[in-house]
PASEBA-1860 file (N, C-alpha, C; in nm, 3 decimals):
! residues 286
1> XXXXXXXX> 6.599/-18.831/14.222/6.680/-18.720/14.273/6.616/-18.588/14.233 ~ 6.597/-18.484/14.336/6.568/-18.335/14.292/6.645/-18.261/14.276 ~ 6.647/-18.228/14.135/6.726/-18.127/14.112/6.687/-18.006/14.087 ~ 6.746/-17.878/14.056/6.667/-17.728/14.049/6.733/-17.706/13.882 ~ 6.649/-17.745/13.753/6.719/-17.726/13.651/6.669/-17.571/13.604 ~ 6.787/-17.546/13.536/6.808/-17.409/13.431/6.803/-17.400/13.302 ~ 6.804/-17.267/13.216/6.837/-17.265/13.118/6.874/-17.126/13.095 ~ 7.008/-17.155/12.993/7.103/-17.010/12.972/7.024/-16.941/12.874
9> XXXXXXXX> 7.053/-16.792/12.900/6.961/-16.732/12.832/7.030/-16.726/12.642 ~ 7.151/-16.824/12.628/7.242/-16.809/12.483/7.120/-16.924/12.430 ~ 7.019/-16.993/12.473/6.917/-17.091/12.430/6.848/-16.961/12.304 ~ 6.801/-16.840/12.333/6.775/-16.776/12.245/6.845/-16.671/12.222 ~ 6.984/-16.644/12.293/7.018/-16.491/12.218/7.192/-16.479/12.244 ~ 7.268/-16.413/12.173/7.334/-16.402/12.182/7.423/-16.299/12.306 ~ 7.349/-16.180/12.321/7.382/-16.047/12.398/7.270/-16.026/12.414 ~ 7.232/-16.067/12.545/7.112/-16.025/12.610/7.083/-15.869/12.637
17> XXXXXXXX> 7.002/-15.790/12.562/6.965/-15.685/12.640/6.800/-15.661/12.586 ~ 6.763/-15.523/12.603/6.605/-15.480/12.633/6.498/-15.606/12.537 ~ 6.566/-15.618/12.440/6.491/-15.671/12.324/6.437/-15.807/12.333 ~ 6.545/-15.861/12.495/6.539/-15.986/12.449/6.482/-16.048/12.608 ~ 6.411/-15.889/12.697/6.361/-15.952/12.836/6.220/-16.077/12.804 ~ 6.162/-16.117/12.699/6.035/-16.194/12.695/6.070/-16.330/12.715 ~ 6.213/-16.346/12.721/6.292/-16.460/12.757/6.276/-16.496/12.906 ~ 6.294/-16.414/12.965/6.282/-16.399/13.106/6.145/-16.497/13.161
25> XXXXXXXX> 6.003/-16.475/13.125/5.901/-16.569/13.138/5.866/-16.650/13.071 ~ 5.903/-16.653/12.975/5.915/-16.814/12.852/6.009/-16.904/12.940 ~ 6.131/-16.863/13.016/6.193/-16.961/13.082/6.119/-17.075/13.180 ~ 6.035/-16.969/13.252/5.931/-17.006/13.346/5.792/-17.097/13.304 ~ 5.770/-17.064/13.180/5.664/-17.111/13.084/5.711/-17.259/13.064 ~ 5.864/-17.268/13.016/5.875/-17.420/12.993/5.965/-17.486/13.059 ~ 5.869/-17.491/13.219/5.902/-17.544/13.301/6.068/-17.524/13.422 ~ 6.131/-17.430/13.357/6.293/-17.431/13.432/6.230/-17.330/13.558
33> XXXXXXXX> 6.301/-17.342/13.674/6.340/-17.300/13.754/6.420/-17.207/13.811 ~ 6.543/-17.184/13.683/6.676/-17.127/13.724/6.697/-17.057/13.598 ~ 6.754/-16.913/13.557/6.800/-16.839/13.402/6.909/-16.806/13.472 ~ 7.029/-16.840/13.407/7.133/-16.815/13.371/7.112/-16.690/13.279 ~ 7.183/-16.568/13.263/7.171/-16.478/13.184/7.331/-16.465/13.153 ~ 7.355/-16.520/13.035/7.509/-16.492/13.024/7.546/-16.350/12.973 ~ 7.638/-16.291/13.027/7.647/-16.159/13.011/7.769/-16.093/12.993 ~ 7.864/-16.148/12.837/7.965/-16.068/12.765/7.991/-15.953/12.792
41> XXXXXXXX> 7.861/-15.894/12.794/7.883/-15.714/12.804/7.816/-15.673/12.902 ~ 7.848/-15.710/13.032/7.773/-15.586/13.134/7.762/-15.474/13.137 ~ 7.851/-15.403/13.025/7.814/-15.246/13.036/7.695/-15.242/12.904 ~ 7.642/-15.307/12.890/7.528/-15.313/12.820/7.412/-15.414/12.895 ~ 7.407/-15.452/12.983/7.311/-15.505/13.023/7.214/-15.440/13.111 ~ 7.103/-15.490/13.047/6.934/-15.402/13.084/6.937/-15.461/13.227 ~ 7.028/-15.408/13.302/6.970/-15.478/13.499/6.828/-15.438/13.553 ~ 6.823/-15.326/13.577/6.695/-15.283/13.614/6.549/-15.344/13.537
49> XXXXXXXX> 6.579/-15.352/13.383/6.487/-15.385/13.335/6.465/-15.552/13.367 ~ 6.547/-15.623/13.380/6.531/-15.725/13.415/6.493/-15.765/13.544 ~ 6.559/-15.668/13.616/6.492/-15.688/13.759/6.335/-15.700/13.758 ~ 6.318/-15.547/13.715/6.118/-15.571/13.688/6.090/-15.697/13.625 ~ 6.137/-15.765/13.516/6.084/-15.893/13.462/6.120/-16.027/13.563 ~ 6.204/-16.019/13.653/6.200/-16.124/13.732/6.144/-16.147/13.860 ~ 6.077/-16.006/13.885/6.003/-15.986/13.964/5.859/-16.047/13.922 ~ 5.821/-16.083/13.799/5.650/-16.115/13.748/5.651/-16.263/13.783
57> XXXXXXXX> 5.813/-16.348/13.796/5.824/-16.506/13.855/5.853/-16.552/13.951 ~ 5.862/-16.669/13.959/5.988/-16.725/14.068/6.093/-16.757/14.041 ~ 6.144/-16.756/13.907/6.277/-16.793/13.851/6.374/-16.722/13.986 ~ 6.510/-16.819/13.961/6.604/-16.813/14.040/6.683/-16.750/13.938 ~ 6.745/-16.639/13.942/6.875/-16.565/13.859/6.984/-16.619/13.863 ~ 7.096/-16.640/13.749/7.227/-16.689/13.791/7.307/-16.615/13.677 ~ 7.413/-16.590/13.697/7.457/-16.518/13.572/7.626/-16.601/13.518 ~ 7.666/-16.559/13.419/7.804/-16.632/13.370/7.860/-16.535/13.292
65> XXXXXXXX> 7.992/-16.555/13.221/8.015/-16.402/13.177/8.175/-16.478/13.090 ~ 8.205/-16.449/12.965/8.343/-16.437/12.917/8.419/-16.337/12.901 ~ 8.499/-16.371/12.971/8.658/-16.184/12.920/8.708/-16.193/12.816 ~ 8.740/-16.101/12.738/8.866/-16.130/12.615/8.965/-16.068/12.637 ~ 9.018/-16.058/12.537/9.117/-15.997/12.486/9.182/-15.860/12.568 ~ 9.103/-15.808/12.550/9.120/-15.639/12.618/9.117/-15.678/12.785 ~ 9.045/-15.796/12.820/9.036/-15.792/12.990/9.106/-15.939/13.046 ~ 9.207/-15.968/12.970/9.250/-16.094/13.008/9.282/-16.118/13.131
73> XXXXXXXX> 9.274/-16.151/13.239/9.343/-16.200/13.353/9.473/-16.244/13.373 ~ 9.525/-16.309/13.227/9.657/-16.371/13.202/9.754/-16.282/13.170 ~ 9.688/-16.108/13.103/9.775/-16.093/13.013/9.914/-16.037/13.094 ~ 10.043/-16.036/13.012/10.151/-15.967/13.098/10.117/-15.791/13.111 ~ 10.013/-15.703/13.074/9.996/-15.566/13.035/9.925/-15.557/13.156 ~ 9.952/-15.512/13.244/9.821/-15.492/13.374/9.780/-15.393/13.346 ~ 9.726/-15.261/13.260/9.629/-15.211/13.207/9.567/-15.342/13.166 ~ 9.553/-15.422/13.064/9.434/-15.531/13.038/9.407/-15.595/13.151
81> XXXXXXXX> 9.485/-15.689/13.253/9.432/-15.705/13.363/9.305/-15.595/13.446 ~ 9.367/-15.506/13.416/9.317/-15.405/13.531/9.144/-15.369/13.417 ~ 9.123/-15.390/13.310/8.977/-15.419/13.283/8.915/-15.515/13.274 ~ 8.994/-15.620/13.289/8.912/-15.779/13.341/8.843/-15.757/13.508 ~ 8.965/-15.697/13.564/8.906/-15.676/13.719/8.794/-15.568/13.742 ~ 8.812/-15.431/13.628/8.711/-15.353/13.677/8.579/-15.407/13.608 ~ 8.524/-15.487/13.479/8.424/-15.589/13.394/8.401/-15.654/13.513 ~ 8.458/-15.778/13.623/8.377/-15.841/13.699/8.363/-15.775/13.852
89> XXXXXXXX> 8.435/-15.682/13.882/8.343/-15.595/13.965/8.195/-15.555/13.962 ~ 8.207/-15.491/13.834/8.091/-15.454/13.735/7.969/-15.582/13.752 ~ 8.013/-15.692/13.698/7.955/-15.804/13.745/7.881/-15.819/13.849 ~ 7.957/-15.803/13.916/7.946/-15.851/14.104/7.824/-15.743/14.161 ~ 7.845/-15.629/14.112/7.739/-15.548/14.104/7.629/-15.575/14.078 ~ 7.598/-15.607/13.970/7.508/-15.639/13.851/7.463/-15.779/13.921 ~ 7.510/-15.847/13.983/7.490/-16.016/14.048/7.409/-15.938/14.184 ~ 7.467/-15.833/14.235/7.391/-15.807/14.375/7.239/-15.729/14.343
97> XXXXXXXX> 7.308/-15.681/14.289/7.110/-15.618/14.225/7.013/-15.733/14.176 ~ 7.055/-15.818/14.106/6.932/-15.922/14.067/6.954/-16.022/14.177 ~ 7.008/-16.038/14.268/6.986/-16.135/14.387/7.049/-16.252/14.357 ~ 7.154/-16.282/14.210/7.201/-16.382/14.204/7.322/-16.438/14.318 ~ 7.331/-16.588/14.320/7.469/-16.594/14.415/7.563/-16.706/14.329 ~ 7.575/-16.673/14.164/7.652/-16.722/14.102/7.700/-16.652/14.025 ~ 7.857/-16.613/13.984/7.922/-16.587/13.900/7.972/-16.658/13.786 ~ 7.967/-16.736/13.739/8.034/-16.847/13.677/8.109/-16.809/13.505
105> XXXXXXXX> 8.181/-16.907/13.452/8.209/-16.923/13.320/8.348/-16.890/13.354 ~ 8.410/-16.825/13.193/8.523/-16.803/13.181/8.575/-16.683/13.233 ~ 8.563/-16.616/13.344/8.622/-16.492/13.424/8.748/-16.500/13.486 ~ 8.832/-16.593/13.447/8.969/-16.572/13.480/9.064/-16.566/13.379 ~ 9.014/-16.550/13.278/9.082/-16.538/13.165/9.070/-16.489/13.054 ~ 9.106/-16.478/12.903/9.023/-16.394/12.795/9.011/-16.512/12.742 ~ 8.831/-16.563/12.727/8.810/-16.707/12.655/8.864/-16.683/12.478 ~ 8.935/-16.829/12.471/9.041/-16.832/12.376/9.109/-16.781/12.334
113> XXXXXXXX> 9.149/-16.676/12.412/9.280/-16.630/12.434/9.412/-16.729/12.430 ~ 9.446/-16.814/12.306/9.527/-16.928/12.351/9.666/-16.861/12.349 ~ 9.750/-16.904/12.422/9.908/-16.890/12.404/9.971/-16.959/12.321 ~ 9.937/-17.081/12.297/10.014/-17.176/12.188/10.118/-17.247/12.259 ~ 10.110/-17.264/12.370/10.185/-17.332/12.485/10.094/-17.360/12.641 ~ 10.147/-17.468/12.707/10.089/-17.450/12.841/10.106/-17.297/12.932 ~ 9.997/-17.319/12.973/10.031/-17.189/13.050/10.162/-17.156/13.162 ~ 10.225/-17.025/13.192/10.279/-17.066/13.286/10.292/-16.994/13.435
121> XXXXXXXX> 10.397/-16.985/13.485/10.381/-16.961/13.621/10.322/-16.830/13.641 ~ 10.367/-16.724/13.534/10.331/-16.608/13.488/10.181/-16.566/13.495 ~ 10.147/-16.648/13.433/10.014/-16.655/13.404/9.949/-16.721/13.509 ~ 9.958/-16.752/13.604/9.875/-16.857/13.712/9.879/-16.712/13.820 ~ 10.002/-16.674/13.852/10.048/-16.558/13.913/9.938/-16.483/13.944 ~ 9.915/-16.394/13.757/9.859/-16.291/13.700/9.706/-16.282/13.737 ~ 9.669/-16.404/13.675/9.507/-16.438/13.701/9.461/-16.434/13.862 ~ 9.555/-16.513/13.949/9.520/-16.606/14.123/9.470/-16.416/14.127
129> XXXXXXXX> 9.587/-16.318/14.134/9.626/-16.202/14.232/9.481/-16.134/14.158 ~ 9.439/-16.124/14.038/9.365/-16.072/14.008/9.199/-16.078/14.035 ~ 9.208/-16.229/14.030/9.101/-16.287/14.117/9.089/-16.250/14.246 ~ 9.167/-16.251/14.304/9.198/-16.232/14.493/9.112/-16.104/14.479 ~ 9.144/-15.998/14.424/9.064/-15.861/14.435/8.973/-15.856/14.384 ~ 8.903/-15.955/14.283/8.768/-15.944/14.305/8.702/-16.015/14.367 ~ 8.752/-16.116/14.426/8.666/-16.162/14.510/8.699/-16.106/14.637 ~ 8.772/-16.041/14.685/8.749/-15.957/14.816/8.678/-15.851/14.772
137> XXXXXXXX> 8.654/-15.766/14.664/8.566/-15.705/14.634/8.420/-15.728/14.676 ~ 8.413/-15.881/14.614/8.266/-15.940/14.640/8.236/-15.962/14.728 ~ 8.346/-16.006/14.893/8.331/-16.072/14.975/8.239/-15.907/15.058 ~ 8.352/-15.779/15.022/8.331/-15.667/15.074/8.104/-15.603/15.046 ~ 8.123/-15.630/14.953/8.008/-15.557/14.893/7.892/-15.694/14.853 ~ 7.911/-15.755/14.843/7.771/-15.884/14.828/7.825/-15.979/14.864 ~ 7.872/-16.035/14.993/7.889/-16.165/15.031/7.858/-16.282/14.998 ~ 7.674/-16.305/14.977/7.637/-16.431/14.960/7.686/-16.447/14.769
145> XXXXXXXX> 7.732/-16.386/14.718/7.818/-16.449/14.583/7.901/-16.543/14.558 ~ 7.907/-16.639/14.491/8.017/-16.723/14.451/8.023/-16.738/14.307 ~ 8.168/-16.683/14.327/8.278/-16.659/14.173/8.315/-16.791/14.157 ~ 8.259/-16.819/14.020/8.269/-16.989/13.979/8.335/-16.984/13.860 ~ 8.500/-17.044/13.881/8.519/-17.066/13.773/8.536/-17.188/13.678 ~ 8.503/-17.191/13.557/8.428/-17.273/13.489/8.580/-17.373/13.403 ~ 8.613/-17.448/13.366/8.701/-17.526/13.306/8.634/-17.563/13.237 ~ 8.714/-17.530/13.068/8.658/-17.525/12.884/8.788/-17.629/12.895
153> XXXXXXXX> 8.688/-17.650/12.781/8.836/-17.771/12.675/8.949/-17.658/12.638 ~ 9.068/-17.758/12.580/9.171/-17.712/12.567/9.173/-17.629/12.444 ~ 9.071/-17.605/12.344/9.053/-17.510/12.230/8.992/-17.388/12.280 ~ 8.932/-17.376/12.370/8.918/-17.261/12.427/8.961/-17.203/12.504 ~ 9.094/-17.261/12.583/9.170/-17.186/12.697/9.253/-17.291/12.743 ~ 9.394/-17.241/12.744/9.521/-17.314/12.801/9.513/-17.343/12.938 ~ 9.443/-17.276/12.989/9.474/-17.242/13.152/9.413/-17.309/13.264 ~ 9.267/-17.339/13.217/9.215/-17.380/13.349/9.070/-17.524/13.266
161> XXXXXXXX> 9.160/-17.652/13.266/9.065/-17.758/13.153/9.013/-17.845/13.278 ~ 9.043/-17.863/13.334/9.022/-18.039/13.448/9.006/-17.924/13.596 ~ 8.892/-18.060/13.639/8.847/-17.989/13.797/8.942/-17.966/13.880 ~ 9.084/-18.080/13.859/9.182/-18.096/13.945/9.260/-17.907/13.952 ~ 9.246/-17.881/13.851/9.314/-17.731/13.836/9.225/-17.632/13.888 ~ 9.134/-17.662/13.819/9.040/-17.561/13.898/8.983/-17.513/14.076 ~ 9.064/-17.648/14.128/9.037/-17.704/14.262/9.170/-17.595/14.335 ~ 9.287/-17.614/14.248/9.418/-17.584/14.309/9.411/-17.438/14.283
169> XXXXXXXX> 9.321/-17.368/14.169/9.332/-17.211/14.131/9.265/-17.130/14.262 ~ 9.095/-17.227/14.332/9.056/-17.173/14.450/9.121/-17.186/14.561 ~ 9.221/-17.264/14.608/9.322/-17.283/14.660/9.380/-17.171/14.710 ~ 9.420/-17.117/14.580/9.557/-17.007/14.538/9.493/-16.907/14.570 ~ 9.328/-16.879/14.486/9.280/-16.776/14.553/9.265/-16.735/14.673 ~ 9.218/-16.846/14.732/9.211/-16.855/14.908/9.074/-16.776/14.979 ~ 8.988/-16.742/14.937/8.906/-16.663/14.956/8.756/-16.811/14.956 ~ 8.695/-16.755/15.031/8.552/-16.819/15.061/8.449/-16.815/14.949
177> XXXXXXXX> 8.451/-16.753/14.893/8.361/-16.746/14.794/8.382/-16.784/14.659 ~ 8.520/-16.861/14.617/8.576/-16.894/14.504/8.544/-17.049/14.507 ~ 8.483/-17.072/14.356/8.446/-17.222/14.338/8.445/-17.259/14.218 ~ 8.384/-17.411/14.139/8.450/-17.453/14.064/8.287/-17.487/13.987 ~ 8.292/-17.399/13.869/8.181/-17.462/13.769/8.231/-17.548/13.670 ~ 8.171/-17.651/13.678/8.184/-17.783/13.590/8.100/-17.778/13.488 ~ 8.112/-17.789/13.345/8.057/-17.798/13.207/8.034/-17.948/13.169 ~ 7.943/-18.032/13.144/7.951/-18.130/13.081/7.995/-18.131/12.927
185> XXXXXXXX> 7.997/-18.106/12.923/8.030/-18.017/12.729/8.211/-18.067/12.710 ~ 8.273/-17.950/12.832/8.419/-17.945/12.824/8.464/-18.115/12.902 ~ 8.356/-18.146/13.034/8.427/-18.265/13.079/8.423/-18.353/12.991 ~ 8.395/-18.406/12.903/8.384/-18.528/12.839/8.522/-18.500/12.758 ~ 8.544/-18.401/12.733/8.675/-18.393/12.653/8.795/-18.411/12.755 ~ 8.773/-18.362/12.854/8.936/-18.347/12.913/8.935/-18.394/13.038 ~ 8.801/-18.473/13.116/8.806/-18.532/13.229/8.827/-18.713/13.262 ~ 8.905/-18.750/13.310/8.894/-18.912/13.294/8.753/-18.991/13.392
193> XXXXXXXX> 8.700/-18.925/13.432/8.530/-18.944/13.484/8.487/-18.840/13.538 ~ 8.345/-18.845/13.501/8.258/-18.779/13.542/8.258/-18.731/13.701 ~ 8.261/-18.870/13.754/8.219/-18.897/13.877/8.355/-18.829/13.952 ~ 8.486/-18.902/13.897/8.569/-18.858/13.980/8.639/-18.695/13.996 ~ 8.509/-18.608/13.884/8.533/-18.490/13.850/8.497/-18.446/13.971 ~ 8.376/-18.455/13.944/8.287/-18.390/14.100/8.314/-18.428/14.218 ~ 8.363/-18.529/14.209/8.449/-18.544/14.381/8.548/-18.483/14.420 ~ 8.656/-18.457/14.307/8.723/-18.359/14.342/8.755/-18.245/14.376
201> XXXXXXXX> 8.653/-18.169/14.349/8.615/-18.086/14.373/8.537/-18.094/14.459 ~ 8.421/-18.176/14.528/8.406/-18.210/14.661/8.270/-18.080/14.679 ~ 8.202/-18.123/14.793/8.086/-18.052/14.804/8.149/-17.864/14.852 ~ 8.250/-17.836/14.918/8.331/-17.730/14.916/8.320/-17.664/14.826 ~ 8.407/-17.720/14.690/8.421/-17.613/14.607/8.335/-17.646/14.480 ~ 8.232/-17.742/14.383/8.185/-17.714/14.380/8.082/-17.605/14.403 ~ 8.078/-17.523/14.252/7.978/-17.427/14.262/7.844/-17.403/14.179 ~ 7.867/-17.455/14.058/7.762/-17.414/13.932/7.811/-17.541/13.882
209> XXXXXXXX> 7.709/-17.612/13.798/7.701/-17.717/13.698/7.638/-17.659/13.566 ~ 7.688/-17.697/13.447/7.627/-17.693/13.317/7.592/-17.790/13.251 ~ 7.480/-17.849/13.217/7.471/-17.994/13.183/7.431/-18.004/13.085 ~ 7.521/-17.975/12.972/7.517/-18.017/12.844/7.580/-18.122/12.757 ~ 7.540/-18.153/12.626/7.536/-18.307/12.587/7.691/-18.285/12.540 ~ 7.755/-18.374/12.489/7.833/-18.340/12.416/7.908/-18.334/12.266 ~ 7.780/-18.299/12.185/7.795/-18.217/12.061/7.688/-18.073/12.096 ~ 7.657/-18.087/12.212/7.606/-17.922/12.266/7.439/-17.924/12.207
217> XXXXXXXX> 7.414/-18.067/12.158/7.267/-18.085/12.109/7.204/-18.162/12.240 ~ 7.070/-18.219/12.221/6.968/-18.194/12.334/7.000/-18.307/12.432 ~ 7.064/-18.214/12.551/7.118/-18.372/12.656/6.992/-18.473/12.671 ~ 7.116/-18.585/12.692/7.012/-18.690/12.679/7.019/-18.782/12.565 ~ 7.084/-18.767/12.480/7.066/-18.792/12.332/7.197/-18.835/12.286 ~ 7.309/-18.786/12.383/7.435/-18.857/12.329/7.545/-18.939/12.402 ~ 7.704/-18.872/12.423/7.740/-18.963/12.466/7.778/-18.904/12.652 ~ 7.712/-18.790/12.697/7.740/-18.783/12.834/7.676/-18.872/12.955
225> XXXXXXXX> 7.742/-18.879/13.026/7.672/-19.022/13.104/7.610/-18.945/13.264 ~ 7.482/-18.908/13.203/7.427/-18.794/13.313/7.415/-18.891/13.438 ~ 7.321/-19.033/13.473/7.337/-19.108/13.542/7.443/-19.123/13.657 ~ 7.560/-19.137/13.593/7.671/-19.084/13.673/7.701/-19.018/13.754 ~ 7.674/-18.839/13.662/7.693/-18.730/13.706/7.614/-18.712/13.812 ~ 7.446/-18.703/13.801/7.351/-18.717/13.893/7.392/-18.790/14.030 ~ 7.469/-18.892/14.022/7.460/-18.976/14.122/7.600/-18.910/14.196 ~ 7.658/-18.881/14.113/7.781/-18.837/14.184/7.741/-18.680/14.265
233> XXXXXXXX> 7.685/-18.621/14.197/7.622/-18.466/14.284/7.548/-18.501/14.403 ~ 7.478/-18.629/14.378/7.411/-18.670/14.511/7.498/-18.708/14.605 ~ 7.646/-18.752/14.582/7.684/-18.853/14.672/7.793/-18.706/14.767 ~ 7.791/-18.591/14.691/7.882/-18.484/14.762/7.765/-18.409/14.803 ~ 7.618/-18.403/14.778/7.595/-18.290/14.803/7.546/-18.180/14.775 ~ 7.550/-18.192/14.650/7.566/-18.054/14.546/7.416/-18.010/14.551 ~ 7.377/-17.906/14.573/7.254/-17.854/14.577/7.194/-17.747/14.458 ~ 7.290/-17.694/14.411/7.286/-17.576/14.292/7.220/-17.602/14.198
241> XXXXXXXX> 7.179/-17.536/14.104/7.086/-17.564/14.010/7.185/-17.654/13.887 ~ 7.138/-17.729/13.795/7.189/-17.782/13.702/7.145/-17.698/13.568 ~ 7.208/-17.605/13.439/7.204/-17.597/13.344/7.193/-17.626/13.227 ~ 7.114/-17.597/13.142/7.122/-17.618/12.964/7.181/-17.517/12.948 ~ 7.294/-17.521/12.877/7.324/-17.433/12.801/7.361/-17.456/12.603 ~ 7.313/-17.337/12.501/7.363/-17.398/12.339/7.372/-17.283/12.316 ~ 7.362/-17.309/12.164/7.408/-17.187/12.116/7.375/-17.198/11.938 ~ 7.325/-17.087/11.897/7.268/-17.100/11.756/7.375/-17.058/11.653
249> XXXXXXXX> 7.400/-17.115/11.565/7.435/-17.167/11.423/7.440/-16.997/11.344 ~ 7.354/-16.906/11.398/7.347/-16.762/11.345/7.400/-16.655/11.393 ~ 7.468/-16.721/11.553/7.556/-16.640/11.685/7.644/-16.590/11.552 ~ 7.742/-16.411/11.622/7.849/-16.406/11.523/7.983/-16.417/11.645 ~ 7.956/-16.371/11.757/8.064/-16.392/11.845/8.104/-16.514/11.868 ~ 8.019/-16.582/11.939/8.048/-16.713/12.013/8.075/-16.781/11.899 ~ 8.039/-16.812/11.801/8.101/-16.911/11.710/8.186/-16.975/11.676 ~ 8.280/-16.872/11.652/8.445/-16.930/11.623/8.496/-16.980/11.746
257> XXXXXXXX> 8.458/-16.935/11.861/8.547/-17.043/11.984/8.430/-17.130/12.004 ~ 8.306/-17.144/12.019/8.244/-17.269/12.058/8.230/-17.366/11.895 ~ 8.245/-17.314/11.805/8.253/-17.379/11.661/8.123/-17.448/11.630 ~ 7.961/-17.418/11.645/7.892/-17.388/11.624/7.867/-17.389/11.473 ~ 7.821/-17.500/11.382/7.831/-17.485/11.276/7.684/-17.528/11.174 ~ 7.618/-17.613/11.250/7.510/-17.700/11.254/7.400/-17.638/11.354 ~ 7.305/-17.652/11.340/7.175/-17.631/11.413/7.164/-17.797/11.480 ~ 7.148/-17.824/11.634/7.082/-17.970/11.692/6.937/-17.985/11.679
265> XXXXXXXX> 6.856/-17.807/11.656/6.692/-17.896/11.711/6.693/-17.784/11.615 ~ 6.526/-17.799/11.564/6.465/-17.740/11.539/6.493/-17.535/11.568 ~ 6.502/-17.511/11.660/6.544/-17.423/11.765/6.605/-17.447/11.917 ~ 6.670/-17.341/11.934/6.705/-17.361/12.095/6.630/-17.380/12.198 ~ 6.489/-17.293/12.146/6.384/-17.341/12.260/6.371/-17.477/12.295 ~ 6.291/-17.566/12.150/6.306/-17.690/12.105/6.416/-17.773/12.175 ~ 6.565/-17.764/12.199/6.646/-17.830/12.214/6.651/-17.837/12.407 ~ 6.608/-17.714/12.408/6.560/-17.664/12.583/6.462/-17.775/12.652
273> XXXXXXXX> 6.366/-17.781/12.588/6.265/-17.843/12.579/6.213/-17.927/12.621 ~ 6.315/-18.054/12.512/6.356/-18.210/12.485/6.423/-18.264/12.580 ~ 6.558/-18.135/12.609/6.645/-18.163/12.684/6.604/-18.178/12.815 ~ 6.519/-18.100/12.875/6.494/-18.046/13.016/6.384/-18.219/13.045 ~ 6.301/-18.258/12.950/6.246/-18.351/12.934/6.349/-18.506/12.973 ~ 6.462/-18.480/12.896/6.475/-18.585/12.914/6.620/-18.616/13.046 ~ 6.670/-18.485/13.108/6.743/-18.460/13.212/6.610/-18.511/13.341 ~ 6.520/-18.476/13.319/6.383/-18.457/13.401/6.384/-18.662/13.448
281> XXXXXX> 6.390/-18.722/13.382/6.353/-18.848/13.344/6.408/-18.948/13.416 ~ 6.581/-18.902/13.372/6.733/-18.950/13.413/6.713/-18.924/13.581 ~ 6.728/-18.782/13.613/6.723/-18.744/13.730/6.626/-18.814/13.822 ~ 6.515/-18.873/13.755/6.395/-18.916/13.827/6.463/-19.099/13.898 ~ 6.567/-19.124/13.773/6.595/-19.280/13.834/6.671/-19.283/13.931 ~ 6.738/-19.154/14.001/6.865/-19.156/14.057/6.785/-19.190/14.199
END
C-alpha cells in the first residue's frame, strides 16, 4: 500500500518559530513527505519565514493547532468563544499562505479543558455554531481547506473521544469542508476497532490521520494494530498523508495534558526515524 507519511514538527520542538525553521529540511532529509507544523500560537508563528523554507523542498505542509482556556469553543462566556473563532481564522489564514489543505487537532475546544462531567447540550450548541463560522470563513477565503477535527482520549477532553461523535459534530456543522482526524494514540483508548473507526467515518469525512504507537514511542513497537488500520484506509479510500507525531520529556506546555514523563528513543528524531522505518515495512504488506 502507498502511503504519503509525515512528521509533526512537536518530533523536535515545542512552539515552532524562527529558531526552529532547520526542521523544515531535516524533515525531507529523513525521508517524510508531509510536516505537520503544530501551531499553539499562530500569533507567533514565523509564516513567511517558513514559506521561504518550504519553498527549498517538496514537502507537503499540514498544520494542527490546540485552543485553551481563553479560546474555548465550549465555554458559556462568548467573549472566550469569540477568541477561539478569531485564533482559527488566524489559522485558516496562516493554512492559505503555506498552501496547506489541513486544519486538524483539538480546534473545537480548549484541550483539557475538562468539565468533570459529560459534556452537554450547551456545549455541543456552543462549539457546532462556532465552528459553522469558521468554517464558512474558510469556505469564503481558502476553499480547498479542511477543518479536521481530531478526537483525544477522555483525559484530555470531555467532548469529542470516538469517530462516531466526531462523525455527528460534522453533521451539525454541515459545511463541506468539516472532517474527522483520527489519532492512533487516542483510538486505542476509546475506540472498539480500529477498522470499524475508519469506516465510520467513511471516505467523506475522514480527513487527517495520526499514526502513533500507543505509549506515543516508535510505532511499530507496540500494541497498535497498524495492519488493520492500513487496510482499513485502503478499503474507504483514504488518500491523506499518515503522521508521526511525540513529544519530549523537556516540553513545559504539552506535558501535563499529554503526561509525557519518560523519553521512548534516544531523541525524537531517532523515534521519527525507526518509526517511519517500520510504518514503511507494515504499509509495504498491505
Amino acid at each position: 500500500m502507498d502511503i504519503t507519511f509525515g512528521v509533526d514538527s512537536f518530533i523536535w520542538t515545542e512552539n515552532f518559530l524562527e529558531k526552529d525553521l532547520w526542521v523544515i529540511k531535516k524533515a525531507e532529509e529523513l525521508g517524510f513527505k508531509v510536516i505537520d507544523f503544530a501551531i499553539a500560537h499562530p500569533e507567533t508563528f514565523p509564516t513567511e519565514k517558513v514559506i521561504e523554507e518550504l519553498k527549498k523542498t517538496s514537502l507537503i505542509p499540514v498544520t494542527t493547532t490546540t485552543l485553551d482556556d481563553q479560546r474555548n469553543l465550549l465555554s458559556e462566556d462568548a467573549r472566550i468563544r469569540g477568541n477561539g473563532v478569531r485564533s482559527m481564522k488566524l489559522l485558516v489564514d496562516i493554512n492559505k499562505k503555506l498552501g496547506s489543505k489541513i486544519l486538524g487537532g483539538v480546534n473545537y475546544a480548549g484541550w483539557g479543558c475538562l468539565s468533570g462531567k459529560p459534556r452537554t447540550n450547551e456545549e455541543w450548541s456552543n462549539s457546532v455554531n462556532a465552528m459553522k463560522e469558521i468554517c464558512e470563513y474558510a469556505l469564503q477565503v481558502y476553499p480547498d481547506l479542511n477543518i479536521c477535527v481530531e478526537c483525544v482520549n477522555r483525559f484530555e477532553t470531555h467532548f469529542l473521544n470516538i469517530a462516531e461523535d466526531a462523525v455527528q459534530y460534522c453533521k451539525d456543522v454541515g459545511t463541506s469542508n468539516i472532517k474527522v482526524h483520527l489519532d492512533c494514540f487516542h483510538m486505542i483508548r476509546e475506540e472498539k476497532s480500529f477498522s470499524g473507526a475508519v469506516k465510520t467515518c467513511g471516505k467523506k469525512y475522514l480527513g487527517y490521520v495520526h499514526v502513533n504507537e500507543n505509549d506515543r514511542g516508535i510505532p511499530g513497537t507496540g500494541l497498535v494494530p497498524f495492519p488493520e488500520l492500513f487496510n482499513a484506509l485502503k478499503e474507504v479510500g483514504y488518500e491523506g498523508p499518515c503522521t508521526i507525531e511525540s513529544f519530549d520529556p523537556s516540553f513545559k506546555e504539552l506535558n501535563s495534558n499529554c503526561a509525557i514523563w519518560r523519553s521512548f528513543a534516544p531523541t525524537g528524531e531517532a523515534l521519527a526515524i525507526e518509526g517511519l522505518k517500520n510504518l514503511k515495512e507494515i504499509a509495504s504488506s498491505i
